[in-house]
C-alpha positions in Angstrom: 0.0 0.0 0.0 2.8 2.4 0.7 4.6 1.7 -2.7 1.2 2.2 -4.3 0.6 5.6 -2.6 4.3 6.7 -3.3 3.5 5.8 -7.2 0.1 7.6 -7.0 2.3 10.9 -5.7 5.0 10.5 -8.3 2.1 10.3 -11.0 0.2 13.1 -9.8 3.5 15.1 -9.4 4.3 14.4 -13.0 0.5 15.4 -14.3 0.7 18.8 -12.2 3.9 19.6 -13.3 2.6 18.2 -17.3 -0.7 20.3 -16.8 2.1 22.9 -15.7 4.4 22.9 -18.3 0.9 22.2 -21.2 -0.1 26.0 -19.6 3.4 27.8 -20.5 2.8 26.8 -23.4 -0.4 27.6 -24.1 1.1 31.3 -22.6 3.4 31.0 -24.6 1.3 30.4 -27.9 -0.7 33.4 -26.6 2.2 35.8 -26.7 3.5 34.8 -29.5 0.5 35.5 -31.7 0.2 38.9 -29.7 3.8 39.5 -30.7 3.1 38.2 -34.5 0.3 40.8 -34.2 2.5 43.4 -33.3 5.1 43.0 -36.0 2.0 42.7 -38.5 0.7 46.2 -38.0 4.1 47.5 -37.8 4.4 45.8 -40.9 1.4 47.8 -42.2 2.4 51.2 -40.2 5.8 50.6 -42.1 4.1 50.3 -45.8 1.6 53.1 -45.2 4.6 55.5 -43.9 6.5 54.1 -47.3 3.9 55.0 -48.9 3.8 58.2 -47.5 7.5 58.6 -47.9 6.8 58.5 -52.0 4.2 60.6 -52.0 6.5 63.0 -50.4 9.0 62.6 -52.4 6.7 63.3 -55.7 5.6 66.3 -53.6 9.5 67.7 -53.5 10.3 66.6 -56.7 7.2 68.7 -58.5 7.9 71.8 -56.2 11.4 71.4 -57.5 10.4 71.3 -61.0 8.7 74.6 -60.4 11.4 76.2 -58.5 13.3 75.6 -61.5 11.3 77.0 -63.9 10.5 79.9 -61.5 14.5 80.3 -61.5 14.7 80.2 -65.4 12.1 82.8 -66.1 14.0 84.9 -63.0 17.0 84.4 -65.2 15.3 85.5 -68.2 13.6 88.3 -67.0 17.1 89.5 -65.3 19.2 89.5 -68.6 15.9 91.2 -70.5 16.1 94.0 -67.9 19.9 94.3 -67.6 21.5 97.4 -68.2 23.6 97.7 -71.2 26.1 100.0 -72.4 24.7 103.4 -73.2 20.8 102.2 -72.8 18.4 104.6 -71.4 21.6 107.5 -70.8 20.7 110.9 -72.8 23.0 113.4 -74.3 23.8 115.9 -71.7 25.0 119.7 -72.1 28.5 118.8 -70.5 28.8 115.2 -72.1 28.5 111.8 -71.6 28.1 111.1 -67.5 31.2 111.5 -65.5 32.9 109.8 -63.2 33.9 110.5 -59.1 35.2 108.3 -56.6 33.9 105.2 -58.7 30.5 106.7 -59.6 29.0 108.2 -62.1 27.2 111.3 -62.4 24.6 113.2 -65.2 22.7 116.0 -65.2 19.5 115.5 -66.6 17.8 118.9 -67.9 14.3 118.9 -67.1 11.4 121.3 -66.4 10.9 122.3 -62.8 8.5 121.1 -60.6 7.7 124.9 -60.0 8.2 127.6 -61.5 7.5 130.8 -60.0 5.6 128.9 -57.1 3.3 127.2 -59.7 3.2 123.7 -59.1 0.8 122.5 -62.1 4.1 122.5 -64.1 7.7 120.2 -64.6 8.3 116.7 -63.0 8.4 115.9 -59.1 10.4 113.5 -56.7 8.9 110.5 -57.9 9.2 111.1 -61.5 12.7 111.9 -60.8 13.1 109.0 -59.3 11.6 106.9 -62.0 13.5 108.3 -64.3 17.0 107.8 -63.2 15.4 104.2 -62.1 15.2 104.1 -65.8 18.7 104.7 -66.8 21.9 102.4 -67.6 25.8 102.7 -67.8 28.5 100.5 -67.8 26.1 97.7 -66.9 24.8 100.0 -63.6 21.5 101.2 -63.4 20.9 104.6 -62.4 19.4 106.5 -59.4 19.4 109.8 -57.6 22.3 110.7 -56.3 23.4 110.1 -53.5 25.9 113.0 -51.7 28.4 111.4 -48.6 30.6 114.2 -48.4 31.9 117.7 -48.8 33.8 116.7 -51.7 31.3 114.8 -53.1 28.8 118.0 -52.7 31.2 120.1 -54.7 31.2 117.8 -57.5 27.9 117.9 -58.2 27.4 121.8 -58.1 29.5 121.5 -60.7 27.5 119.4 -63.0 24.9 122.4 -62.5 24.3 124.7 -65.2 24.6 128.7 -65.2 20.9 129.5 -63.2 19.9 132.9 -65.3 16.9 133.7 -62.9 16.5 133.6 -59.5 17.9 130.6 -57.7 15.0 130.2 -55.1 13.2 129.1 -58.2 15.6 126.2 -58.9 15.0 122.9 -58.5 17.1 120.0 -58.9 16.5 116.2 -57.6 18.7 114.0 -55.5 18.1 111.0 -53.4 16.8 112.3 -50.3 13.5 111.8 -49.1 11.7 112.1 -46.0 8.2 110.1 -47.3 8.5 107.7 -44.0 8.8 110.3 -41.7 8.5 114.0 -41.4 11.8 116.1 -40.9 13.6 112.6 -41.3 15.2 112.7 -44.4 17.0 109.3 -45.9 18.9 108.6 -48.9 16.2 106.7 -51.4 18.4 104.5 -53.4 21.3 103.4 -54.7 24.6 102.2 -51.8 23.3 104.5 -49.3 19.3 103.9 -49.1 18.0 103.7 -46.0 20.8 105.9 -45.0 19.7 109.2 -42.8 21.8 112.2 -43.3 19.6 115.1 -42.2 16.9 115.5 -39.6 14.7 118.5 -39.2 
């Protein structure tokens, strides 16, 4: 009886620790599959972001394309409006424009914007502006001038023509402008826009 219960113990051991081993595995089983199902939708979250990926790069490579031709017509447009030699420059009284400190300078004759305190006739600021805007030489486009020094100042006066009548009725254009603020006047154009050089 005692060797029969001993074999009944050692049996039963064996079937708890079968039953034991038959629920690992069934654990097992069951984490694996959650773990298959894991890699499977990374799988998918992988394909869509692919996916994604090319779309992308279609996306890049078309706003390249335009970018490109954006840059071409740039390009084009650039050499169409590039100064060359002697365009939009006019015959002046004292010659072709002349040259200080690396810069060029030309009087251009035209009507007043007053004349005898009547503003209906001649060209103002802006028209000035537009004009020398308008102008090329040696591959430089042209603007008001622009006056940095005593020096400088000189020059110019010379490039003014005998005044027969009364000089509070001249007027003649540079770069300064005080359009942003009143009493603060700026150079316009040109090196020095942005520049302020008088205020009052």
């Amino acid at each position: 009886n005692t060797a029969s219960q001993s074999t009944k113990e050692t049996f039963s051991t064996f079937e708890l620790r079968i039953a034991t081993a038959s629920n690992d595995a069934t654990q097992l089983q069951a984490d694996l599959s959650s773990i298959q199902t894991t890699v499977n939708n990374l799988g998918s979250q992988a394909s869509a972001l692919s996916s994604s990926v090319s779309d992308l790069d279609e996306t890049v490579d078309s706003a390249t394309s335009t970018l490109a031709v954006i840059t071409e017509k740039e390009e084009a447009q650039e050499v169409e409006l590039s100064c060359m030699e002697g365009v939009g420059t006019l015959a002046s009284p004292d010659g072709p424009p002349k040259e200080f400190d690396g810069h060029y300078y030309q009087w251009v004759a035209a009507e007043h914007h007053y004349a005898y305190n009547e503003f209906s006739v001649g060209i103002d600021w802006h028209a000035a502006q537009l004009d020398a805007a308008g102008r090329c030489y040696k591959g430089q486009r042209g603007y008001l001038a622009t006056i940095d020094s005593p020096e400088e100042q000189a020059f110019v006066e010379t490039l003014i023509p005998t005044i027969t009548y009364n000089k509070h009725y001249f007027v003649g254009w540079v770069g300064g402008s005080d359009v942003n603020q009143e009493g603060d006047w700026r150079w316009a154009d040109g090196p020095d826009r942005g520049v302020a050089f008088y205020g009052g």
